[in-house]
N, C-alpha and C positions, 0 to 999 in steps of 0.2 A: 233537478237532474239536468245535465249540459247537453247536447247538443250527441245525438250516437253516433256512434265511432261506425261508418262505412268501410268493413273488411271487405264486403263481398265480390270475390272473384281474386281475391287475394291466398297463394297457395302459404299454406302450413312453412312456416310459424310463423309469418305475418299477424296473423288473428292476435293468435299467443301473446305477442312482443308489444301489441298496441294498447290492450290489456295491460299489459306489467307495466307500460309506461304510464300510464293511468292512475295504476296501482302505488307505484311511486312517487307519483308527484303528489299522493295524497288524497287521490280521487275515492269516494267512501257510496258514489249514488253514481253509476253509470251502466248505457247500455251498449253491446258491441255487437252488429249485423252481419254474419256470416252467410255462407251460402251452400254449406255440407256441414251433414252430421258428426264429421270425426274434428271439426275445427269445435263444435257446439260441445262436443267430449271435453277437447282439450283446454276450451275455458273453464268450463263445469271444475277440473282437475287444480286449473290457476286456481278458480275463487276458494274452492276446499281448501287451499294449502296454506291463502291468505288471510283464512279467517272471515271470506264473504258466503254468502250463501246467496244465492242463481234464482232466478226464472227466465222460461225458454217460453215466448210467442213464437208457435210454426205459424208463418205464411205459405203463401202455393207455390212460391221456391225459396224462399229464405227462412233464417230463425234468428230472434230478436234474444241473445242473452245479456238479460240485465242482472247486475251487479249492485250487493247491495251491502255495505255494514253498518249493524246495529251499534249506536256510541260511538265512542273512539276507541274502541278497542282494535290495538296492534296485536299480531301473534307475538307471544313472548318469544319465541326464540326464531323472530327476524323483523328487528328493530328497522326503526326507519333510516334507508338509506341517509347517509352524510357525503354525499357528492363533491367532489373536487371542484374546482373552478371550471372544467369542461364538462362536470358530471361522470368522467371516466379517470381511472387509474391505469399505467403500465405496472403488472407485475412480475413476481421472475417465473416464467414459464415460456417455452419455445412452442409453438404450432410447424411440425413437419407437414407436408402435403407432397408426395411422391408420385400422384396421379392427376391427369384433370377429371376424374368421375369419382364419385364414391359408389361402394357397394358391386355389386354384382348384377343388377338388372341391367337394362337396356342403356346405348353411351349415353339418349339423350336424359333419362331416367338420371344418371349420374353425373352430368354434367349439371345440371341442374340441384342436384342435392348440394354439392361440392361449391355451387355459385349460393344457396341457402347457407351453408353452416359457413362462407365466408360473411354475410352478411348478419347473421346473427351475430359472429363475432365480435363484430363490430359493434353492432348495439349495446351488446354488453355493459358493464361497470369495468370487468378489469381485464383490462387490455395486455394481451401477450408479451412480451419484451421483444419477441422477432416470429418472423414467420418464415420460415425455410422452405423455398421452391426444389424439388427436386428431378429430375426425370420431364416425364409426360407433364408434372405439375408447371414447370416451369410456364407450361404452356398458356397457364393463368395468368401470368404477369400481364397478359395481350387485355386476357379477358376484365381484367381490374380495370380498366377504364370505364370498358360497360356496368360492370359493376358498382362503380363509386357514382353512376347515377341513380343507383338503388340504395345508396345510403353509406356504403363501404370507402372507411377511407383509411386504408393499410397504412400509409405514410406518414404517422405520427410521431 
């Protein structure tokens, strides 16, 4: 088993993404340290879907979910990634962004979502063909620097 993946204090879907990247590179025995119940959920949800099956060590603020598959068994109907030379593809698909928040709660509540689901994107496998600034969103383009030290790098 390698070395566990330190999420903790890392907000949603961080956990998630550290996980899948794991998951992909082939990783079959691993553990990931969260620090809230709805991140311990949303691995439980990854390993179900991948064909792993979980256990959760509570500590007195953390939970230890490790990751585990039996053999080599892959889910048949999601083969193992074939990654490109950068591990990411451009496909044909636009991302519009008209605001800089998402949702309807609080700005900093959405400004924050809207700095996550850029950053997931990124992560991803298949990369948008363009991202369209609109309005208020424009206002991102500022915030992209900060951004690309959390892993975002739109200018592909």
């Amino acid at each position: 088993m390698s070395t566990p993946i330190d999420a903790k204090g890392k907000a949603c879907p961080i956990p998630f993404m550290l996980a899948k990247a794991q998951i992909d590179a082939g990783e079959t025995d691993f553990i990931v340290e969260v620090d809230n119940k709805a991140a311990v959920e949303n691995l439980k949800r990854l390993a179900k879907s991948q064909a792993f099956s979980t256990s959760v060590e509570i500590g007195d603020s953390t939970f230890r979910v490790a990751f585990r598959r039996s053999g080599d068994k892959q889910k048949s109907d999601n083969p193992a990634p074939q990654p490109a030379s950068n591990g990411q593809t451009t496909t044909n698909y636009v991302v519009f962004i008209g605001d800089d928040t998402m949702g309807t709660g609080t700005h900093e509540l959405g400004r924050n979502l809207v700095r996550m689901f850029l950053y997931t994107l990124d992560q991803g496998k298949d990369l948008p063909s363009s991202v369209l600034l609109m309005n208020n969103g424009v206002k991102l383009a500022v915030d992209i620097f900060s951004i690309v030290g959390m892993g975002v790098h739109l200018n592909r």
